[in-house]
C-alpha positions as CSV (number, residue, x, y, z in Angstrom):
1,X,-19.1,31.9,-52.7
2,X,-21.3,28.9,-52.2
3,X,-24.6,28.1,-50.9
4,X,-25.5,24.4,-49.4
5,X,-29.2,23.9,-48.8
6,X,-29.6,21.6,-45.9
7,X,-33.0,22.2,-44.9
8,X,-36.5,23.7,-45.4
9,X,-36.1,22.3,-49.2
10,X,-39.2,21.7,-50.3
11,X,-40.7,22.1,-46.8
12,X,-41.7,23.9,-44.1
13,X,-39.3,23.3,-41.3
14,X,-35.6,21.7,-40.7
15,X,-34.2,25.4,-41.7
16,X,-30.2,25.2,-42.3
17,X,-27.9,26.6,-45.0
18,X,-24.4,26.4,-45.3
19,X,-22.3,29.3,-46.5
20,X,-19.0,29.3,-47.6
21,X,-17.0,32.3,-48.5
22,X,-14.0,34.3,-48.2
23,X,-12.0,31.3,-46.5
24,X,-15.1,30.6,-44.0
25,X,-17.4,28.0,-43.3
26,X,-20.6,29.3,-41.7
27,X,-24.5,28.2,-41.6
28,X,-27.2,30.1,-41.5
29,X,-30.0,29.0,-39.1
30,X,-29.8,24.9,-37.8
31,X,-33.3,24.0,-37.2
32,X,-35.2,21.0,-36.4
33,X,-37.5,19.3,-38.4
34,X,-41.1,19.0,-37.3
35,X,-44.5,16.4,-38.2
36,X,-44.5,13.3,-39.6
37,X,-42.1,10.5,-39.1
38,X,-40.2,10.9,-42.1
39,X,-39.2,14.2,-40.5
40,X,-38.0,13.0,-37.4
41,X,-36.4,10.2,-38.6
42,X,-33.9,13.7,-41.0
43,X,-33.6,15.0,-36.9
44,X,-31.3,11.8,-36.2
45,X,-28.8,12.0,-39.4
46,X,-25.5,13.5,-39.4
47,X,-24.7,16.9,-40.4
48,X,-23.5,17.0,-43.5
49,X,-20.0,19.3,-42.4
50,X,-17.3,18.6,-40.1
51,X,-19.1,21.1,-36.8
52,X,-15.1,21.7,-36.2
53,X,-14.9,23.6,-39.6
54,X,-17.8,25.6,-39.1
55,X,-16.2,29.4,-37.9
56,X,-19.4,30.6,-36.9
57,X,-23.4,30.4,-37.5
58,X,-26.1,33.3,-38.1
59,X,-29.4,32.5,-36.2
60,X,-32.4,34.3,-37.4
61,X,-35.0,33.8,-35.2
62,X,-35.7,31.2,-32.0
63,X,-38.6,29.4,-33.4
64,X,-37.0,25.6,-33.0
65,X,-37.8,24.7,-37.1
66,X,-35.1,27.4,-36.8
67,X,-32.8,26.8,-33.8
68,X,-34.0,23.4,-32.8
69,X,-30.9,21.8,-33.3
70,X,-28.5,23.9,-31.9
71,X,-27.9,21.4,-28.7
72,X,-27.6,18.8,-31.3
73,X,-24.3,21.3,-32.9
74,X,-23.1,21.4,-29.5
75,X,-23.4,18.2,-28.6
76,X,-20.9,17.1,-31.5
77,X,-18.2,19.7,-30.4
78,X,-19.3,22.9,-32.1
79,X,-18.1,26.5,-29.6
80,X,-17.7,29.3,-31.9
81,X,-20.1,31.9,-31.8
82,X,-23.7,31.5,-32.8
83,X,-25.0,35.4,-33.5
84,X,-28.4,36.2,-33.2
85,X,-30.5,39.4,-31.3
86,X,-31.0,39.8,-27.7
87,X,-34.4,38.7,-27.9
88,X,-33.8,35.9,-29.7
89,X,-30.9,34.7,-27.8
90,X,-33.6,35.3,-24.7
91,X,-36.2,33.0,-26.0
92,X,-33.5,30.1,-26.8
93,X,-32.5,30.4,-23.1
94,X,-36.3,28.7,-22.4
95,X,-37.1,27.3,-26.0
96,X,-34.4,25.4,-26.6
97,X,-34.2,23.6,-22.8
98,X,-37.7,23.0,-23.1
99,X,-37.6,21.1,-26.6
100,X,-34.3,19.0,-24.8
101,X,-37.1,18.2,-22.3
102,X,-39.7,16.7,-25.4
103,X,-36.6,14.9,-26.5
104,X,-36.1,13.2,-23.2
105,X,-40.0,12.2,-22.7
106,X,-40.4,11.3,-26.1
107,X,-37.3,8.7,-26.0
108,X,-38.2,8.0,-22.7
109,X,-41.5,6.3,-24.1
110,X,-40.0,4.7,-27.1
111,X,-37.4,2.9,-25.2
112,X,-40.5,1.5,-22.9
113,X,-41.3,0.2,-25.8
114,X,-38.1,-0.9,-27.0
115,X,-37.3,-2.9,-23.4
116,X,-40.3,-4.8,-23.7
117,X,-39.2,-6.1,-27.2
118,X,-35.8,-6.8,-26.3
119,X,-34.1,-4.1,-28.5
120,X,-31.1,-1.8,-27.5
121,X,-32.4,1.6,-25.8
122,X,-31.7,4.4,-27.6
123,X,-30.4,8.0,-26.5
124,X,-32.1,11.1,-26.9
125,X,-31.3,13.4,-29.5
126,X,-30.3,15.4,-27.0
127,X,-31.1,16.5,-22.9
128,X,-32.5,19.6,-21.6
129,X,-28.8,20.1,-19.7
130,X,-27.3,20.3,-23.7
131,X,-29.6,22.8,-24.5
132,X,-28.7,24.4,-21.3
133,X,-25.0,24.1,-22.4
134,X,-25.5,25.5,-25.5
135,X,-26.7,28.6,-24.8
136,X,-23.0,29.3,-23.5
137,X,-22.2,30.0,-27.3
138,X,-24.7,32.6,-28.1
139,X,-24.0,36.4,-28.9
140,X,-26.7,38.6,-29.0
141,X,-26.5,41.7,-31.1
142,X,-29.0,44.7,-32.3
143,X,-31.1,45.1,-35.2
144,X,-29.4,48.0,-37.7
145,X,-25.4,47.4,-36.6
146,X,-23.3,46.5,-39.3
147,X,-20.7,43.5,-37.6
148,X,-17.7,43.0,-38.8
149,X,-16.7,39.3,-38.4
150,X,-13.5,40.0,-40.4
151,X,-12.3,42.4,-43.0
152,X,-14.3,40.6,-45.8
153,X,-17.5,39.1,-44.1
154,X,-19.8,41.8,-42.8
155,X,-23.4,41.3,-41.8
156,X,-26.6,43.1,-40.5
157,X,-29.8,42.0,-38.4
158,X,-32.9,43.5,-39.8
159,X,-36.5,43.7,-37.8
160,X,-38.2,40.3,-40.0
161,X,-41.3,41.4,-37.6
162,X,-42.0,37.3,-37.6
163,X,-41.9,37.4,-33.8
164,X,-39.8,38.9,-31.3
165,X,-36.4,39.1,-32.0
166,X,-36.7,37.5,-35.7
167,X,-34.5,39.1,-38.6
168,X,-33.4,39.2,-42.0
169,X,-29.9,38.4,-42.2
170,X,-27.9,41.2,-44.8
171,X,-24.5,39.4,-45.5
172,X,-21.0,40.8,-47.2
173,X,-18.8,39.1,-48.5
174,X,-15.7,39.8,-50.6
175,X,-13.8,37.9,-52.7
176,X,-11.1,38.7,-55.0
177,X,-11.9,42.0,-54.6
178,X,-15.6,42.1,-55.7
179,X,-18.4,42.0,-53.1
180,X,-21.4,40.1,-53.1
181,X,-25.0,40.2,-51.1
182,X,-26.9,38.2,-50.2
183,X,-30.2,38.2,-48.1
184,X,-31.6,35.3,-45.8
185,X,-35.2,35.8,-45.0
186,X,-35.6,34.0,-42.3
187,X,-39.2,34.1,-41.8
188,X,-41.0,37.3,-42.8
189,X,-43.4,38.4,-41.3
190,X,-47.1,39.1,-41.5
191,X,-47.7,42.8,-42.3
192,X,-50.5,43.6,-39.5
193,X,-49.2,40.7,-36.6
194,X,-50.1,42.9,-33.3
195,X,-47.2,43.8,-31.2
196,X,-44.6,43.9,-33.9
197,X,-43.2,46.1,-36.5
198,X,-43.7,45.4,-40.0
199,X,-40.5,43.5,-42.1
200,X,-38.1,45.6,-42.7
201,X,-37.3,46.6,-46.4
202,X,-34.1,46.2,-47.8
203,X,-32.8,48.2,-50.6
204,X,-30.4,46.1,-52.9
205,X,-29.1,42.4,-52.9
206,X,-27.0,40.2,-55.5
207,X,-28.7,36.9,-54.5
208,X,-32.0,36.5,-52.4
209,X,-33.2,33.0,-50.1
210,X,-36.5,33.8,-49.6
211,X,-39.1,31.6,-47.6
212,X,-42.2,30.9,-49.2
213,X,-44.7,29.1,-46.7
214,X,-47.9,31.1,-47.6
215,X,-46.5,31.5,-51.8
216,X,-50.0,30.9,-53.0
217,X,-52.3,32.3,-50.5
218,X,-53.4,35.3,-49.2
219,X,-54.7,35.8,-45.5
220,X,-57.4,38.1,-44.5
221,X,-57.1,41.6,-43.1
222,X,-56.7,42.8,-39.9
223,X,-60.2,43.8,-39.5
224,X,-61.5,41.2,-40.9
225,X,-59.9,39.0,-38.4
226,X,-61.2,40.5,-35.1
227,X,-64.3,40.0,-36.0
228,X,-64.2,36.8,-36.8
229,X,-62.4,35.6,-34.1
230,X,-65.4,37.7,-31.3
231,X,-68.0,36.1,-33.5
232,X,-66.6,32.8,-33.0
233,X,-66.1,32.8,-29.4
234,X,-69.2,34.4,-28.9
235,X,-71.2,31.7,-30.5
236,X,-69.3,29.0,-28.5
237,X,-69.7,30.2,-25.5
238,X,-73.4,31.1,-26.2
239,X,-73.4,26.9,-26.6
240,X,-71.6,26.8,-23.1
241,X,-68.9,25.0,-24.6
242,X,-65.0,26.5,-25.2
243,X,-62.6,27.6,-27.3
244,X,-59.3,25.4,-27.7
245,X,-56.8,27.3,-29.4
246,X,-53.7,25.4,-29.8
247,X,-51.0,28.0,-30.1
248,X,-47.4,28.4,-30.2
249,X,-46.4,29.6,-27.2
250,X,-44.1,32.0,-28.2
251,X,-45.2,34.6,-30.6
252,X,-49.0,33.8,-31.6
253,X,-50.1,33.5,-27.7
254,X,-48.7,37.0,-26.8
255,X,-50.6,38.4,-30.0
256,X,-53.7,36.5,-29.2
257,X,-53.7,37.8,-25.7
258,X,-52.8,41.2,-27.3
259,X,-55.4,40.9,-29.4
260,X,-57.6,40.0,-26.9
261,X,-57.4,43.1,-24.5
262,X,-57.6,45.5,-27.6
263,X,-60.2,44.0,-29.9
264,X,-62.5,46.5,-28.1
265,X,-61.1,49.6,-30.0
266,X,-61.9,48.4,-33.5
267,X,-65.8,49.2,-33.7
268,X,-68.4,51.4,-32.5
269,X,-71.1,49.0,-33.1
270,X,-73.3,47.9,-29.9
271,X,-73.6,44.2,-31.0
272,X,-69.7,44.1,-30.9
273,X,-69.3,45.9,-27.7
274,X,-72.1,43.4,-26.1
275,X,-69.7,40.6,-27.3
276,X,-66.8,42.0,-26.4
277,X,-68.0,42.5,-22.9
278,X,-69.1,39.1,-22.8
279,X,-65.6,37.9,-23.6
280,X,-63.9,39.8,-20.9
281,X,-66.1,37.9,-18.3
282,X,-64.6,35.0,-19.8
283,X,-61.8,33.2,-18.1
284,X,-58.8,32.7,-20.4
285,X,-56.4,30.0,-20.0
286,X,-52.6,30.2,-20.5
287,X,-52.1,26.7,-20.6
288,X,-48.4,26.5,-21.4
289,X,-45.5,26.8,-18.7
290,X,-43.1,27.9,-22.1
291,X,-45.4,30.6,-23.2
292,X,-45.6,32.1,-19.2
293,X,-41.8,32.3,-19.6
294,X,-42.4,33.7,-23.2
295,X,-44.7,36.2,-22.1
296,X,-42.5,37.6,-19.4
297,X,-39.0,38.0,-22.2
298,X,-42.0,39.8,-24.0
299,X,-42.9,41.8,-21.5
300,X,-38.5,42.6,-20.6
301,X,-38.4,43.7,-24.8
302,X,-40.9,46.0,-25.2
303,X,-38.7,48.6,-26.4
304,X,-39.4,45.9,-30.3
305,X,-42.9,46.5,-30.2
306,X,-44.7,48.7,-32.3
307,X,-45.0,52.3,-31.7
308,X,-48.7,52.2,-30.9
309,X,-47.8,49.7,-28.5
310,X,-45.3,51.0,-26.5
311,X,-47.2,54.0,-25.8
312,X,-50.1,52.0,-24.6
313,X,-47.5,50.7,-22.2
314,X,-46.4,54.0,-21.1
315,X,-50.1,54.8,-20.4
316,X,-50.0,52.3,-17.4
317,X,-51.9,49.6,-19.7
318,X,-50.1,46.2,-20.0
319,X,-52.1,44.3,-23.3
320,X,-50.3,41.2,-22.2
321,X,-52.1,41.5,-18.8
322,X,-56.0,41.9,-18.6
323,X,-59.0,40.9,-16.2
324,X,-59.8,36.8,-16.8
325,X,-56.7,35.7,-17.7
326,X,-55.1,32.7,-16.0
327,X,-51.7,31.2,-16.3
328,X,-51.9,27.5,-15.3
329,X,-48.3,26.3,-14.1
330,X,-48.4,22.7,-13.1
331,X,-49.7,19.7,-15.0
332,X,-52.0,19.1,-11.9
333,X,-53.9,22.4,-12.7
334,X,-54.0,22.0,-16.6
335,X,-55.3,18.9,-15.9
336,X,-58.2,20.2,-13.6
337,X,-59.4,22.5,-16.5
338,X,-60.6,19.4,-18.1
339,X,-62.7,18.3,-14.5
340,X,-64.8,21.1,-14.8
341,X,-67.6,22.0,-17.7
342,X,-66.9,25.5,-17.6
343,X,-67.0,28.1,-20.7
344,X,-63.8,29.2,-21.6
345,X,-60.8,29.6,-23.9
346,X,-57.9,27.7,-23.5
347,X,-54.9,28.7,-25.4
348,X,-52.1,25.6,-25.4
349,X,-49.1,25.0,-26.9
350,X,-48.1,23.2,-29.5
351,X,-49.4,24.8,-32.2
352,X,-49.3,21.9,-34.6
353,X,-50.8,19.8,-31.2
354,X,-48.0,17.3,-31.9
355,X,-46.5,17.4,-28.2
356,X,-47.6,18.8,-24.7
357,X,-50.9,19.6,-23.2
358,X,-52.7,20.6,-25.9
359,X,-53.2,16.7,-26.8
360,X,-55.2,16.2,-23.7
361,X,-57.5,19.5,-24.4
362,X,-58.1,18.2,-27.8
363,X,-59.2,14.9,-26.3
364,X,-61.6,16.4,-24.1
365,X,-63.5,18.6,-26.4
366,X,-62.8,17.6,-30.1
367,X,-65.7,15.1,-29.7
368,X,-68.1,18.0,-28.1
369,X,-70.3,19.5,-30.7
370,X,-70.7,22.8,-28.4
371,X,-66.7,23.4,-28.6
372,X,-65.1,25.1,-31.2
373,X,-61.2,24.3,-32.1
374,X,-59.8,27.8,-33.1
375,X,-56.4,27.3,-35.3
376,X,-54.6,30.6,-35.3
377,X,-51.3,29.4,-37.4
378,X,-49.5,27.5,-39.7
379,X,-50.3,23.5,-39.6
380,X,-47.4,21.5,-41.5
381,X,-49.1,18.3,-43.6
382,X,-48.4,14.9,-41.4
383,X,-49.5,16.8,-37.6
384,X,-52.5,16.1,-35.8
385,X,-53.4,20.0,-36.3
386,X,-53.1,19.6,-40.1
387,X,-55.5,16.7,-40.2
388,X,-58.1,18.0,-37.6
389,X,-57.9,21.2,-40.3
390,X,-57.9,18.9,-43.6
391,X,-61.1,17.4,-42.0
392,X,-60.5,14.1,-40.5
393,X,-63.8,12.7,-39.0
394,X,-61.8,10.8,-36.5
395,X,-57.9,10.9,-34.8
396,X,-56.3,9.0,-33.1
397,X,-54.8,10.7,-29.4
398,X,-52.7,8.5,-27.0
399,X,-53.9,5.8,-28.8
400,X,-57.3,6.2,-28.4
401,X,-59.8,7.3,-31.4
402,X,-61.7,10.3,-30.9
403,X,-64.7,11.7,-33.1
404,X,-63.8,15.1,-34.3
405,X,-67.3,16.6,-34.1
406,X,-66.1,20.1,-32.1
407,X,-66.5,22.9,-34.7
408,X,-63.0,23.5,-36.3
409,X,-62.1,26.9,-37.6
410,X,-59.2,28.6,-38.5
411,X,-58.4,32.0,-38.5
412,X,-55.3,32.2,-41.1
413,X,-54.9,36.1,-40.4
414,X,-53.1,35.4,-37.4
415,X,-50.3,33.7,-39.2
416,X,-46.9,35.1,-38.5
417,X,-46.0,34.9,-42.2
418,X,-46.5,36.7,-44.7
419,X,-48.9,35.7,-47.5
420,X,-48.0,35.6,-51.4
421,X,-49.0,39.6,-51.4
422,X,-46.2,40.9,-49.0
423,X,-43.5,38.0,-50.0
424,X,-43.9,40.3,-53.6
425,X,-44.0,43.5,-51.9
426,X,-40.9,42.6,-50.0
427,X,-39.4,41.7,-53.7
428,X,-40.6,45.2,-54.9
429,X,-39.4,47.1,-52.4
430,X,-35.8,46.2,-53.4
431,X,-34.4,49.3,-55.0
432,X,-31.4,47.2,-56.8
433,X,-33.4,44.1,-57.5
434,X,-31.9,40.5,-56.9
435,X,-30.0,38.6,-59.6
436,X,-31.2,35.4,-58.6
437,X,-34.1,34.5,-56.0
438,X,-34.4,30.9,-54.0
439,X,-37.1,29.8,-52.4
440,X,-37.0,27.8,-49.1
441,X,-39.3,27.0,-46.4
442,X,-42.5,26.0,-48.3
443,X,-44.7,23.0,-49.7
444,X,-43.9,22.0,-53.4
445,X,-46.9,23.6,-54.6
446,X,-47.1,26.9,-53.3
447,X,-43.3,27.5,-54.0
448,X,-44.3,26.7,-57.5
449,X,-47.2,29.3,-57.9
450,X,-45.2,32.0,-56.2
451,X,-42.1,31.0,-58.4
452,X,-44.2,31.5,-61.8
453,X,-45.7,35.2,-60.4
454,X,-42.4,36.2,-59.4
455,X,-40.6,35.7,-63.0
456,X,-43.8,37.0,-64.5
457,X,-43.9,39.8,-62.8
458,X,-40.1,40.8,-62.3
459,X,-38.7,38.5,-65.0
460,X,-36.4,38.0,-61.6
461,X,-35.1,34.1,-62.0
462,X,-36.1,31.4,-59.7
463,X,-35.0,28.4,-58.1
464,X,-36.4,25.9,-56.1
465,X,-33.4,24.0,-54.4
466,X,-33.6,20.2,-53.6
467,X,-31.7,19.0,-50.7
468,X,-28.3,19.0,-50.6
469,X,-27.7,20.9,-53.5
470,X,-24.8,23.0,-53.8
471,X,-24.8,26.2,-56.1
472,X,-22.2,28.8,-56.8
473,X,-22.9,32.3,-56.6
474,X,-21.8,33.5,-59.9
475,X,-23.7,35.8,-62.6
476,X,-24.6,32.0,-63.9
477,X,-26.7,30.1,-61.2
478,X,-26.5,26.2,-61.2
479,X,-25.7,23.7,-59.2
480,X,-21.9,22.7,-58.6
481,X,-23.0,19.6,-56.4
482,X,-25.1,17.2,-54.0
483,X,-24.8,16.1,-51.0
484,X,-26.7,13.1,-50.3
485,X,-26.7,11.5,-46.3
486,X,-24.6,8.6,-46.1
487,X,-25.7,5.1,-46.9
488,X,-25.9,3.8,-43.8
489,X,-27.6,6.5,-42.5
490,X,-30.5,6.3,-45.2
491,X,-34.0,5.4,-44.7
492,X,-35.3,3.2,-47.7
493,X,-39.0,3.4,-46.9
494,X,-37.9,7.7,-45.9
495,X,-36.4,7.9,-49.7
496,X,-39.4,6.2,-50.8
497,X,-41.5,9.0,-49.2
498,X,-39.1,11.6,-50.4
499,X,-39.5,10.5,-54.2
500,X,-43.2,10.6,-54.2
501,X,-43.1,14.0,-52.5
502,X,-40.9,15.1,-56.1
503,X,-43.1,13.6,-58.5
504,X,-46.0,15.1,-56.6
505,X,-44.0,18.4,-57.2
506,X,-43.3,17.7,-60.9
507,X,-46.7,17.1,-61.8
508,X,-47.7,20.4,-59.7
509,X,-45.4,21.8,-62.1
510,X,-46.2,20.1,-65.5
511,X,-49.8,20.9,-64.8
512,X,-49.3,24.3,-64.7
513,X,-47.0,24.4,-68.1
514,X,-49.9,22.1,-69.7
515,X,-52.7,24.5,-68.9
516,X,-50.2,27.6,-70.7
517,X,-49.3,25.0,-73.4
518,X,-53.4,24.3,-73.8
519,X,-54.6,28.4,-73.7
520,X,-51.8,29.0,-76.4
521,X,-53.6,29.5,-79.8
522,X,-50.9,28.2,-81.3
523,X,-51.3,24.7,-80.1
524,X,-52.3,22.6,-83.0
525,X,-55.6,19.8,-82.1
526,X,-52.5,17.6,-82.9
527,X,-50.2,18.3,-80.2
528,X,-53.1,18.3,-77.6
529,X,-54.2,14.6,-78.7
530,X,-50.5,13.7,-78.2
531,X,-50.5,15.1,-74.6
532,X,-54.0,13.6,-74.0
533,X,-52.3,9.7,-74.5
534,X,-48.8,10.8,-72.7
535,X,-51.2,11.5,-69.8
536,X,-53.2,8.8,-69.7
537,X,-49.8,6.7,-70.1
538,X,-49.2,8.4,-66.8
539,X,-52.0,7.6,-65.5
540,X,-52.0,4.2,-65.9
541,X,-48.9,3.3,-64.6
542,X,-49.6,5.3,-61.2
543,X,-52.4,2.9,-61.3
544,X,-50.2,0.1,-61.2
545,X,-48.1,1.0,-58.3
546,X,-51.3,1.6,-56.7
547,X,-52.1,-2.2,-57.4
């Protein structure tokens, strides 16, 4: 059995793995890759597989770093199945049409471009009508059933509790008469996300992909987070200015509006009660037609949420529905919200406020020292939101430089992964530990931290994968190949990128060996001199390229 990593190596998004096994070719997840050019440019390469010798593909969650590609499959003449839960084969059916829409825009306004200089137009990487097409292909299933896609391949959905409909894939498969497990992750979840169940625990696996965005941080606790989020509202408004939260709208809006309608239960104190009640005379904007759709598949799959939850339901109370809250359809009444000075929150999609009409909210208020920017997830290095976070004094929107002197915050509880904590308790919670871990979906350095505490404290090897590798599953990890995108198809100034991102990696990494190598008694003054001058060899010829 083999493993091809195609995606989400060393980064956040682009999620795809190819599996093959027991005579069958299969991936595992086929997302798009998402922030800075470099990334879009990987959208436009070929797969790396014939898509007529794939048998079938295992989807773990809707989330288009995930699925976003999908269309893209179809496109090139993939049909067999693509096997993923009812919910998530729900929130394709408006996810995936609505990203084919971004594509169409967004090429749309290159080619403007393009005309005026004379070059050749170029297609989309695919329509809103493929993604439509696509969705012909899908077959939902239910968390817990074991399927049987033949007599040796065998695989199970678990609750992830990353959002609705997200799981951990269990896969069978048997060759020459021995079987062999292996877990995909997908994304897990966060441990206290409103709505949702917790991950689910798995017992025993032989091999383990794990993701690893949040592998050297931990976010705060539920409590914690409430609070924080009233007190900044309150304070904001108290200024008369609003709250922009640029969400993705599937998933974090429905727990932010959740979260909204029961913050009042989680303290007796008056202050809080004052500002609660404040809050609830507050108009709330759902500016996002996708997360209206969302919200209404969220409101059909109830039966995934939470105990608590559902019982709440039952009562007669919707927490997705609540006095001040305001869908905004068309782009004529998002754009009115920005004619008028009045206090509110505003929760837009995208999330990372690379596309849609988040951009023009942020225009309108990042300059406004009364306004507060409220991040609520996950901003991948090279977006807008990852700046704005990072500090930038200034960004540039629709071409157009605007101060960022709006109060920026970020609430990192409301993240729908889980932090370095509950990536280990998931690890713990195996029964029959893994004989090998991997670790996708993160930043270099992160991946690297969590990598050292896992073998630390399970003595459980580790790899990082690089992309395009190709390892075989045996009771000896290593890599049995690469696969590397064809010449033509290569970027220079993308590999450029790509190298820099590795060294930046490897010194992540040496840096942490160093400062073991240096706390060791038994490092002679010697040896430490010797490192000193290799460094500052180092150092001076980064200086150089920097010249």
């Amino acid at each position: 059995m083999k493993i091809t990593f195609l995606g989400a190596t060393k980064t956040v998004t682009g999620s795809n793995f190819l599996v093959e096994g027991a005579g069958k070719k299969f991936l595992v997840d086929c997302g798009m890759y998402q922030g800075q050019a470099k990334e879009d440019l990987q959208n436009e390469t070929p797969f790396l597989f014939d898509v007529h010798e794939i048998d079938f593909m295992l989807l773990t969650h809707a989330h288009i770093d995930h699925s976003g590609r999908i269309p893209k499959l179809y496109k090139e003449g993939y049909r067999n199945p693509i096997i993923a839960t009812k919910a998530t084969c729900d929130l394709c059916g408006i996810m995936l049409p609505d990203s084919g829409h971004i594509q169409e825009v967004e090429i749309e306004w290159k080619n403007r471009k393009r005309k005026r200089e004379g070059k050749e137009l170029l297609p989309p990487l695919y329509t809103a009508q493929d993604a439509i097409d696509s969705l012909e292909i899908l077959k939902p299933v239910h968390y817990d059933e074991i399927i049987e896609i033949d007599k040796n391949i065998q695989v199970r959905f678990n609750d992830a509790g990353h959002m609705l409909g997200s799981a951990i894939i269990e896969l069978w498969v048997t060759e020459n008469g021995q079987i062999k497990k292996t877990v995909f992750t997908g994304d897990l979840g966060n441990n206290d996300i409103p709505l949702l169940d917790s991950p689910t625990m798995i017992e025993s696996t032989d091999y383990l992909v794990m993701e690893s965005t949040y592998g050297n941080r931990l976010h705060i606790r539920n409590d914690e987070k409430a609070n924080m989020f009233l007190n900044i509202v309150s304070e904001t408004l108290e200024k008369g200015g609003r709250v922009i939260i640029p969400s993705f709208a599937v998933g974090r809006t429905q727990e932010i509006l959740y979260e909204l309608d029961s913050i009042k239960d989680n303290s007796d104190d008056e202050n809080f009660a004052k500002k609660y009640e404040e809050l609830m005379h507050t108009s709330v904007y759902v500016d996002s037609p996708l997360a209206i759709s969302a919200t209404e598949i969220f409101k059909k799959n109830m039966d995934l949420f939470e105990e608590e939850v559902q019982e709440k339901i039952q009562s007669g109370a919707n927490p997705l529905d609540f006095p001040g809250l305001k869908f905004t359809k068309t782009a004529d009444e998002s754009k009115a919200l920005n004619e008028t000075e009045e206090p509110c929150i505003i929760i837009s999609a995208s999330g990372m406020c690379e596309v849609g009409r988040i951009k023009h909210h942020l225009k309108h208020n990042l300059w406004n020292p009364n306004s507060t920017i409220l991040f609520v997830g996950y901003q991948a290095p090279g977006t807008l939101g990852r700046s704005i976070v990072d500090g930038a004094k200034k960004v540039k929107i629709f071409g157009e430089e605007i101060a960022v002197n709006a109060r920026i915050e970020y609430i990192e509880g409301y993240s729908g992964h889980a932090d370095q904590e509950w990536l280990m308790n998931f690890i713990y919670s195996f029964i029959t530990k893994p004989k090998h871990i991997f670790l996708v979906h993160g930043e270099p350095e992160g991946q690297i931290i969590l990598k050292d505490k896992i073998k630390k404290e399970t003595g459980i090897p580790v790899t990082i994968p690089d992309f395009g590798d190709v390892y075989e599953l045996n009771d000896e990890i290593e890599i049995k190949n690469r696969l590397e995108v064809p010449e033509k198809y290569r970027f220079i100034r993308l590999e450029i990128l790509q190298k820099l991102d590795n060294i930046e990696a490897e010194i992540t990494e040496m840096k942490s060996i160093v400062k073991s190598e240096l706390l060791n008694e038994d490092t002679s003054d010697e040896e430490v001199a010797k490192l000193k001058n290799k460094i500052h060899e180092l150092e001076n010829q980064i200086v150089k390229i920097i010249e």
